[in-house]
Structure formats: C-alpha cells, structure tokens
C-alpha positions in Angstrom: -80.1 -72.8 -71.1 -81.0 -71.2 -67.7 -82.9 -68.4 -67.6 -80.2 -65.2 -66.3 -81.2 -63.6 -62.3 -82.5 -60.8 -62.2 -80.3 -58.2 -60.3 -83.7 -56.2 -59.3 -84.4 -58.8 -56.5 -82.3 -58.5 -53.3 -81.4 -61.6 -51.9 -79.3 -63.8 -49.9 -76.3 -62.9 -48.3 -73.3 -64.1 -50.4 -70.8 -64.9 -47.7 -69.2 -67.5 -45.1 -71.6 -68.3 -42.6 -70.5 -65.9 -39.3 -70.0 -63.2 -42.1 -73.7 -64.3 -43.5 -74.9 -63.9 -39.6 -73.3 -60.5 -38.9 -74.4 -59.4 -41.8 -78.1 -60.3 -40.9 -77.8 -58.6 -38.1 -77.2 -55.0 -39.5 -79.3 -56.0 -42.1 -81.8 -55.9 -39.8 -80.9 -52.7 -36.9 -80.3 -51.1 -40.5 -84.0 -51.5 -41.1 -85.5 -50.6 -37.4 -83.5 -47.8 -37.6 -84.7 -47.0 -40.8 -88.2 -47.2 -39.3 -87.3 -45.6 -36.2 -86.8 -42.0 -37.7 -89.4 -42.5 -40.9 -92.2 -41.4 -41.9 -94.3 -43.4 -38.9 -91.9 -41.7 -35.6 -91.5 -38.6 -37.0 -94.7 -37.5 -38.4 -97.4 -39.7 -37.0 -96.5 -40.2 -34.2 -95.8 -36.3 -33.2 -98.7 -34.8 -35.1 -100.7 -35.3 -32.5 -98.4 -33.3 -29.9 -98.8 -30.3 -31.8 -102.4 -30.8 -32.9 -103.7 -28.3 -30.7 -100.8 -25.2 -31.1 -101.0 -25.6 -34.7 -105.0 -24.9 -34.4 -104.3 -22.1 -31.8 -101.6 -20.5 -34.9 -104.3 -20.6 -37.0 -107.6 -20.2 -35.2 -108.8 -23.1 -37.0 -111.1 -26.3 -35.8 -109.3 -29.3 -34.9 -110.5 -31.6 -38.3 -108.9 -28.8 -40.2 -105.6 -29.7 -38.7 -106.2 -33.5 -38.8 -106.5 -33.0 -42.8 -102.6 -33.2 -41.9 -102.6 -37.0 -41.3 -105.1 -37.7 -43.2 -103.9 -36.6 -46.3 -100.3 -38.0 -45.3 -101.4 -41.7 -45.1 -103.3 -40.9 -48.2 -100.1 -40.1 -50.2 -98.4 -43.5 -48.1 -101.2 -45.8 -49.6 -100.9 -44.6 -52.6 -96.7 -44.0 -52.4 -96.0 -47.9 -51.3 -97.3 -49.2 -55.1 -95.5 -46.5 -56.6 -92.3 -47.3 -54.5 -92.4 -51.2 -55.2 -93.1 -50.6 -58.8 -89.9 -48.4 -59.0 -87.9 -50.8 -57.2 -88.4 -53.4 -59.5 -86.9 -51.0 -62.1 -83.7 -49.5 -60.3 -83.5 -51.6 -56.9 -84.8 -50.8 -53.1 -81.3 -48.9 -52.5 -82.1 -46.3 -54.7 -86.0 -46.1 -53.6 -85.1 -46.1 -50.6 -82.4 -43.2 -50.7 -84.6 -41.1 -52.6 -87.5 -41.5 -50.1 -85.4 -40.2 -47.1 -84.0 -37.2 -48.7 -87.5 -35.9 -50.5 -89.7 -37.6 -47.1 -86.7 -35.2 -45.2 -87.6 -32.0 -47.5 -90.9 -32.4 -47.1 -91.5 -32.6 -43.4 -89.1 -29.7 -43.2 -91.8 -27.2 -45.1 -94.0 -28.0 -42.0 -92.0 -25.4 -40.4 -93.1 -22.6 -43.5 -96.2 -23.4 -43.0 -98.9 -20.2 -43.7 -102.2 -20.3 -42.7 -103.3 -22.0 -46.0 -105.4 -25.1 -46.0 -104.4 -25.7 -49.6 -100.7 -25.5 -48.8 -101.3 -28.0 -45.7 -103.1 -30.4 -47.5 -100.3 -30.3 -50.4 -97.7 -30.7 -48.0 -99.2 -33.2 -46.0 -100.1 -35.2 -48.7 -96.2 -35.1 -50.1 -95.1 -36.4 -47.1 -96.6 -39.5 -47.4 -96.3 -40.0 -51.0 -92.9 -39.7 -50.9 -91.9 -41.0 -47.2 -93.9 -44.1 -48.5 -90.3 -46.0 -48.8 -89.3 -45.2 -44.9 -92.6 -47.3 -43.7 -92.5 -50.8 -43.6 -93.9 -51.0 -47.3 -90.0 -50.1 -47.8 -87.3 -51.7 -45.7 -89.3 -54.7 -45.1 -89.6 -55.1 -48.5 -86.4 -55.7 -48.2 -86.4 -58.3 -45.5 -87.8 -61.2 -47.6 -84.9 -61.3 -49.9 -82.5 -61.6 -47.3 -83.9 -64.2 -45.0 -85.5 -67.4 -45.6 -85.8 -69.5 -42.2 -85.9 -66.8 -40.0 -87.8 -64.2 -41.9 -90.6 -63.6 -39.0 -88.1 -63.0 -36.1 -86.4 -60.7 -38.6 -89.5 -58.4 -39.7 -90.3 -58.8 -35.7 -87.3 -57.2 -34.8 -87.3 -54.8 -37.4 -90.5 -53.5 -36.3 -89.2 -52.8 -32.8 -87.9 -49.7 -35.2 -91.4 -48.6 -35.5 -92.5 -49.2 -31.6 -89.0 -47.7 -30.5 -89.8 -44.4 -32.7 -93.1 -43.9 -31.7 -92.3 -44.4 -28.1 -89.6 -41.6 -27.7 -90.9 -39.4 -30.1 -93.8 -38.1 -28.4 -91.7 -37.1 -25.5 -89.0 -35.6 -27.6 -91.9 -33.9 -29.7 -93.3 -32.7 -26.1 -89.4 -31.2 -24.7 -89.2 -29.3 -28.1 -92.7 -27.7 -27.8 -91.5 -26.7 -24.3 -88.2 -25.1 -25.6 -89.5 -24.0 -28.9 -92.4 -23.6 -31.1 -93.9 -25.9 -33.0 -92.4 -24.6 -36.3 -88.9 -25.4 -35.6 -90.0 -28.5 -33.8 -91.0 -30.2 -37.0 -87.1 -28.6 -38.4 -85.7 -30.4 -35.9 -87.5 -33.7 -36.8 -86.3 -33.2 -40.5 -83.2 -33.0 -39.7 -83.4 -36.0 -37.8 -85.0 -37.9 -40.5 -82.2 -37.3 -43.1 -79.3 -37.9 -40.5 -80.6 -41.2 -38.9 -82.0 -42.1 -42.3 -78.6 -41.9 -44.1 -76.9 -44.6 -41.3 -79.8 -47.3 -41.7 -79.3 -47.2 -45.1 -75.9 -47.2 -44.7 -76.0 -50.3 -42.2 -78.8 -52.0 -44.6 -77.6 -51.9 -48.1 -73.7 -52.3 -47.2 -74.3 -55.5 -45.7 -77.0 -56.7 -48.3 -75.4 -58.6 -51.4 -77.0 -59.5 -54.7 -77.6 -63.3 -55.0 -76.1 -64.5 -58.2 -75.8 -68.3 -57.7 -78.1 -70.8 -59.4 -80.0 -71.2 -56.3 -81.6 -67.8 -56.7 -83.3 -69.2 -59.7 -84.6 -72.3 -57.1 -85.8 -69.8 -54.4 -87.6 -67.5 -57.9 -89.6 -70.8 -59.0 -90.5 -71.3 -55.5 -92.5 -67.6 -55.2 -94.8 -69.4 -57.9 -97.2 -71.2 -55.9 -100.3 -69.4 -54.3 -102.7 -66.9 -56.0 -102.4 -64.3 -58.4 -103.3 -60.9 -57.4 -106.3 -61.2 -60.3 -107.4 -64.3 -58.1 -107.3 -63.3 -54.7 -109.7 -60.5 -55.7 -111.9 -62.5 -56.5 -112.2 -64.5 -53.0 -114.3 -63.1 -50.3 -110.8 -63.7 -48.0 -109.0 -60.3 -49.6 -111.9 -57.8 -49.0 -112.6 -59.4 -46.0 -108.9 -58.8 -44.5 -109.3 -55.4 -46.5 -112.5 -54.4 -45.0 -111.5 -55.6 -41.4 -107.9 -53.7 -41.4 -109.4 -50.7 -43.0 -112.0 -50.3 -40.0 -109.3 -51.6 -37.4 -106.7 -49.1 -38.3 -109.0 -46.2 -38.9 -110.1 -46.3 -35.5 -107.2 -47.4 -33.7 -104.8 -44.7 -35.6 -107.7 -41.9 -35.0 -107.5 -42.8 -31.5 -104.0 -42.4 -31.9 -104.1 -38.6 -33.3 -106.0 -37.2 -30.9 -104.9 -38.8 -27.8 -102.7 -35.3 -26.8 -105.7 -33.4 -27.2 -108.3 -36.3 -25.5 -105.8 -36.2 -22.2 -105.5 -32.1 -22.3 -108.9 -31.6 -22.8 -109.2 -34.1 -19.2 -107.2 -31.8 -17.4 -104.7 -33.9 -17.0 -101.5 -31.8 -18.8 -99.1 -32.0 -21.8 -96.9 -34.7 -19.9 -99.4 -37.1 -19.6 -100.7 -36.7 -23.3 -97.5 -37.3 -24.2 -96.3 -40.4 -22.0 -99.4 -42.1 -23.0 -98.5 -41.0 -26.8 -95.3 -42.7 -26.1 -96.8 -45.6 -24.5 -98.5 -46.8 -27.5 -95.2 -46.9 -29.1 -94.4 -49.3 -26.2 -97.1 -51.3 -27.2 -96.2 -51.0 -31.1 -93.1 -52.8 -29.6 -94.2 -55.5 -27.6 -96.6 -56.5 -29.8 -94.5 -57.1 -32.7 -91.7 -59.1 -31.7 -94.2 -61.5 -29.5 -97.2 -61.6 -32.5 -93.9 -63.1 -34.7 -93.2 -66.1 -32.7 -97.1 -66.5 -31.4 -98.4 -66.8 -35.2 -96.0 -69.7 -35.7 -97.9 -71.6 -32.7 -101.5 -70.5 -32.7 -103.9 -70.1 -35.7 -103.7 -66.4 -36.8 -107.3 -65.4 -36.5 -107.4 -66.5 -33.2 -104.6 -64.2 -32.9 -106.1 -61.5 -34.6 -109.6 -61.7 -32.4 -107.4 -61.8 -29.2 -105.6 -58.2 -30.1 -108.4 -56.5 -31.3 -110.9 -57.4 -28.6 -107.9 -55.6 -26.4 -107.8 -52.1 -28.5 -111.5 -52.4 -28.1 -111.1 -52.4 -24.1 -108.4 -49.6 -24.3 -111.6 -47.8 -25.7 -113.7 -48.4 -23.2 -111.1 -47.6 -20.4 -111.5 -43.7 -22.7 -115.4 -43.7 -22.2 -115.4 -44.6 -18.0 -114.3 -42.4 -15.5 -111.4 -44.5 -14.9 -110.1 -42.1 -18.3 -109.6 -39.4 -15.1 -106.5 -41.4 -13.7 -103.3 -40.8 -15.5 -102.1 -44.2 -14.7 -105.3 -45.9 -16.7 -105.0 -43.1 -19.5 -101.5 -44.9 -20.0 -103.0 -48.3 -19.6 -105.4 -47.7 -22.5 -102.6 -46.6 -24.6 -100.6 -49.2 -24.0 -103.3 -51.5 -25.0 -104.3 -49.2 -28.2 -100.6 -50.0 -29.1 -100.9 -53.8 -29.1 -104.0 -54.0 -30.9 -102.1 -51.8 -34.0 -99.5 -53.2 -33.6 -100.7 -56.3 -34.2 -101.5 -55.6 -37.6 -97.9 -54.8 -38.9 -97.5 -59.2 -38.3 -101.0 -60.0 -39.3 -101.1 -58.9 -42.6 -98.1 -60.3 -44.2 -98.9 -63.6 -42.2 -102.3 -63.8 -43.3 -101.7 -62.9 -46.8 -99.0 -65.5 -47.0 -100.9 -67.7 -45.4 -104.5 -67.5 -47.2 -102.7 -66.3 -50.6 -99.8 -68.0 -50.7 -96.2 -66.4 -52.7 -97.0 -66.0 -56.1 -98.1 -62.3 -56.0 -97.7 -61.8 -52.4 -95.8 -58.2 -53.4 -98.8 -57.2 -54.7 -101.7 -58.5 -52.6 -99.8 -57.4 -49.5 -99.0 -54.5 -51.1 -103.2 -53.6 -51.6 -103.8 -54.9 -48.1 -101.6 -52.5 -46.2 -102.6 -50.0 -48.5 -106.2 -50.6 -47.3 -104.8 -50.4 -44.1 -103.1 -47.1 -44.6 -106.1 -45.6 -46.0 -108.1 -46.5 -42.8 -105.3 -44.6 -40.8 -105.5 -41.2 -43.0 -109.5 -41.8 -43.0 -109.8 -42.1 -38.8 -108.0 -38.7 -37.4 -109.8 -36.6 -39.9 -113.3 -38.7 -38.7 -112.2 -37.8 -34.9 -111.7 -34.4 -35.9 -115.1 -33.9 -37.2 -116.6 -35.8 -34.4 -114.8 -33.8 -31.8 -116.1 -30.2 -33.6 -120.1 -31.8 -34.0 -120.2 -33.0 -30.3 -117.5 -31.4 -28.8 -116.1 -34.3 -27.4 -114.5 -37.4 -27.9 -117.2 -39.6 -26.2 -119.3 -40.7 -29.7 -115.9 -41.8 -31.5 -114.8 -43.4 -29.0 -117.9 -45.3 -28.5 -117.9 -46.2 -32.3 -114.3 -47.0 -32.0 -114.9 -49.7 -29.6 -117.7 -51.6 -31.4 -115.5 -51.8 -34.7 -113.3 -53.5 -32.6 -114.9 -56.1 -31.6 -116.9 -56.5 -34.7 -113.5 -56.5 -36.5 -112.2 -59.6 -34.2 -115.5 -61.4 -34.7 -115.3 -61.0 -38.6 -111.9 -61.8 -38.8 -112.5 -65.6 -38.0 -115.0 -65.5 -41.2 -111.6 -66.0 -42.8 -111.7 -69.7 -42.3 -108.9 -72.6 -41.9 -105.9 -72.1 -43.8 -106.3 -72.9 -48.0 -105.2 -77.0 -47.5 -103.9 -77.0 -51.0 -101.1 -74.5 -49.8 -99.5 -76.2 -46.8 -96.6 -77.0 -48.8 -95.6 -73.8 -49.3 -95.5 -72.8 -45.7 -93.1 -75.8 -45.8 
C-alpha cells in the first residue's frame, strides 16, 4: 500500500499546461511582490534614511540607534526556523498570512516610539521575529514546491522583489522625511506592508494547488539523496559557507545601514544618501536574476570570488577621495549591491550543490540564518566604530579586507561532492 501525501508540502501546479504556465507566473510576481514590501524594503532598507533624525529625537549616539537593525535580523535568524517549523504543521499560507499582519503591527509601533532603549530593542527585535515569513526564508520556501526545471529562473525573478523594494524605498523613505517626520514615515511603510502584502499573497497562494497525484510521492523519494543536517555539520564545507556568509553579509549589510549617514557626513546631501541607498537595490536586482543563469554555466565559487572581490572594491571607492563625487558614491553602491546580492543565489546553490536534497530545508535554513545574523551583527559594529573614531574610515577599511579574504576562502570549498551529480540531474 502507498504511503498517503502529505498536504503540508506545496507542490506542483495541478492544471492543463497554459493554465500550469499562467499560474507560474503569478506564482512568482506573487512572491517578488511579497518581497518587495517585506520585511527587507521596508525596514532595512529605510532604517538607514532615518538613522540620523531618530538619534537627533533622542540625543542619542548613532550605535544606539543601529541596535534597531541589529536586533531586527536577530529576531529574522532566529524567526526563519521558527516559521518553517510552523509551516510544516499548518502550511506556508497560513505562515505566511500571519507574518504580514503581526511584521505590519510591529513596524507600525516605530511610530510610538519613546525615548526608551528597552522599548526599541523589543520592538526591533519583533519585527524581525515575526517579519521572518516576508524574507526570502518565506515565499521562496515556497518556490521549490512549485517548480522543478525552472526553479533558478523562478527564485531569480522572485528576488527582483527584493532589489525592486530596496531600490525605491530609499527614495520614497527620503520624500516622506521631507513631508513628514520620521514617526509617521514608518506609519506609512506599515501600512504599505499590510496592503501590498495581502495582494502577493493573494496572487501566490490562489494560483498554488496542492499536488495529490502519485507523482508527488516520486518527487518526496527524490528529496532523499544528499546529507543530513547531522552530517553536513560535521564537514568543514557548512561552517566554512557559514563563516564566509556571516563575515560577507555583516560587512556588506553594515555598509548598507550607514550609507545615508556616510554620504551626509561628506557633505554631499540627503538626495545623494538616498539615491545611492536606492542604487544598491539596483544592484540587489541585477545581480540576482544574472547570478541564476551564470551558476548553471560557471562553477559557483568562482562565482562567489568574482562578486565579493567587487563589494570589496565598492569599499575601497568609500576610503579614496573619489568617495567626494556623487557619481562614484553611487558607483560604490551599486557594486555593494551585487556583491549582497549575490548571496541570496549562492547559498541555496551551494547548499544544494555541496549538500545535496535530503535536508536542504534545514541546512539552508542554518546557513541564511548565519547570514542573517552577520547582517544584525555589522550596523551595530559600524555604529560603534563610527562613535570610537568618529568616522567611517576604520570599518570601511576592515570591511574591504573581509572581502577579499571571504572570496579567497570560499574556493576552500572544493569541486562539487562527485557522488552527488546525479541529483543535480
């Protein structure tokens, strides 16, 4: 007797084959939407813009305020195991609802915000934690279950979501401070967050169908080859990738942060903090729907090397006096955007590819947490720099040579495991 589906997985659309493309299709705007106004855009990305009026409300130092972020990618890394252990239980549609409504709340008690540090770091932490589900730990989750051949052109364009977001919402952060404060500001973004959050999932979930043919149980037995989480753990390869995206994203995302606040303190105004804010979502962009199709064609730590050795020049563009021009301000953000972008490919390509299927939920799941945790770790780090030196020269300088000792480590990884070429099949 065959062993019943499970209805917890998500999985292939159950219809003729132009209704099976269309589908796809919003299957997959419904996901870059969904990242478009989550917790990436709408936070991260606009933190940063209001970095310095949220220090002047307070009269506090600027790694007071970065406790913001930090704490916030905190509560993702440790919100994307919660959220994937949940949706094993009651499904991604339900995750995933819940997310936008409580990541929605949250962000809006930004705007009540009292000079409290313990009531900022509560707040910031929540909106992580439970936003975790509107980051690509949540609808491209999703993804997998739905496509099979073309499943790295589909998390490529997804992600355009992510780069789209954190290009425009800079600039729309920057036209609200200029027509209201930085209070209702965030309002604004929370509403924003619950409205376009309620169409993606709309668009994704409506068009997603539950697989309940006997070739689900064919594509189940086929997630069976590769490592065990328990195993992986045990290979220098995980802490290695780990280790590497932990240092990469910390500096890049610090970088990130504090890039309004690097370009004000130049001289060089609010507009061009937050074009080249905006920029890096351009690069967020580019990066991830080319990085989809390059992996396919060149081996991925090659790949790897290439896009961090080119956050580590963005970095050094910051410590010349070139940094005084706003045109190579936005140059260096642009190539700040590629590098980090980059990783949103790498690390579901690399796990599947040095890991194999097995537990790739969970390894994946660990490695973009380490990742996560390297972004809450970095702005708080540039904060405290900034306040010891009183500038962002030392960070940046530290910045650039974990970059390039991140894109030489990264080919310690090695040629892909032989006794898994089968599965990449």
């Amino acid at each position: 007797m065959s062993r019943p589906v499970s209805t917890k997985a998500l999985p292939a659309l159950d219809a003729s084959s132009k209704e099976k493309t269309a589908a796809s299709v919003w299957v997959v705007c419904g996901a870059a939407i969904g990242l478009m106004f989550g917790f990436g855009p709408l936070f991260f990305s606009v933190i940063g813009i209001f970095l310095k009026p949220m220090t002047a409300t307070f009269g506090w130092g600027r790694s007071d305020v970065a406790m913001l972020p930090m704490l916030a990618m905190a509560g993702t890394a440790l919100g994307a195991p919660v959220a994937g252990y949940l949706a094993d239980r009651i499904g991604w549609s339900k995750v995933i609802a819940g997310a936008i409504a409580l990541f929605s709340m949250s962000l809006g008690a930004l705007a009540l915000t009292p000079a409290n540090h313990v009531y900022v770091a509560v707040v910031g932490f929540l909106i992580g934690f439970l936003g975790a589900a509107t980051t690509a730990a949540g609808y491209l989750a999703v993804l997998p279950r739905v496509f099979d051949k073309r499943l790295g052109m589909a998390l490529g364009f997804a992600m355009i979501g992510t780069g789209l977001g954190g290009f425009f919402a800079p600039i729309a952060a920057n036209r609200l401070g200029v027509m209201m404060d930085w209070r209702h500001s965030f309002a604004v973004c929370a509403l924003a967050a619950l409205v376009f959050g309620i169409v993606a999932h709309r668009l994704l979930f409506r068009n997603v169908r539950i697989e309940k043919s006997a070739g689900a149980s064919v594509r189940t037995a086929s997630l069976e080859a590769g490592l065990t989480l328990g195993e992986a753990v045990r290979g220098y390869r995980f802490w290695l990738l780990a280790v590497v995206m932990f240092v990469i994203s910390s500096a890049i995302l610090g970088g990130f942060v504090h890039l309004a606040a690097f370009v004000s303190d130049r001289g060089l105004g609010r507009d061009v903090g937050a074009q080249a804010a905006g920029v890096v979502g351009a690069g967020l962009a580019i990066a991830r729907v080319g990085l989809g199709a390059l992996l396919d064609r060149v081996f991925a730590p090659f790949v790897a090397l290439v896009s961090f050795g080119i956050g580590a020049v963005g970095f050094a563009i910051f410590l010349t006096d070139a940094a005084q021009m706003p045109a190579m301000i936005v140059l260096a953000a642009l190539l700040l955007g590629i590098s980090t972008g980059s990783e949103g490919d790498l690390i579901p390509f690399l796990a599947r590819k040095y890991f194999g299927k097995r537990s790739f939920g969970s390894i994946y799941g660990c490695l973009f947490g380490a990742a996560t945790l390297g972004g809450a770790v970095g702005p708080f780090l540039y904060g405290i720099a900034f306040d010891r030196f009183g500038s962002y020269t030392v960070v940046h300088e530290v910045s650039c040579v974990a970059c390039v000792v991140g894109a030489v480590a990264i080919l310690l990884l090695g040629r892909y495991p032989a006794a898994r070429a089968g599965d990449e099949q």
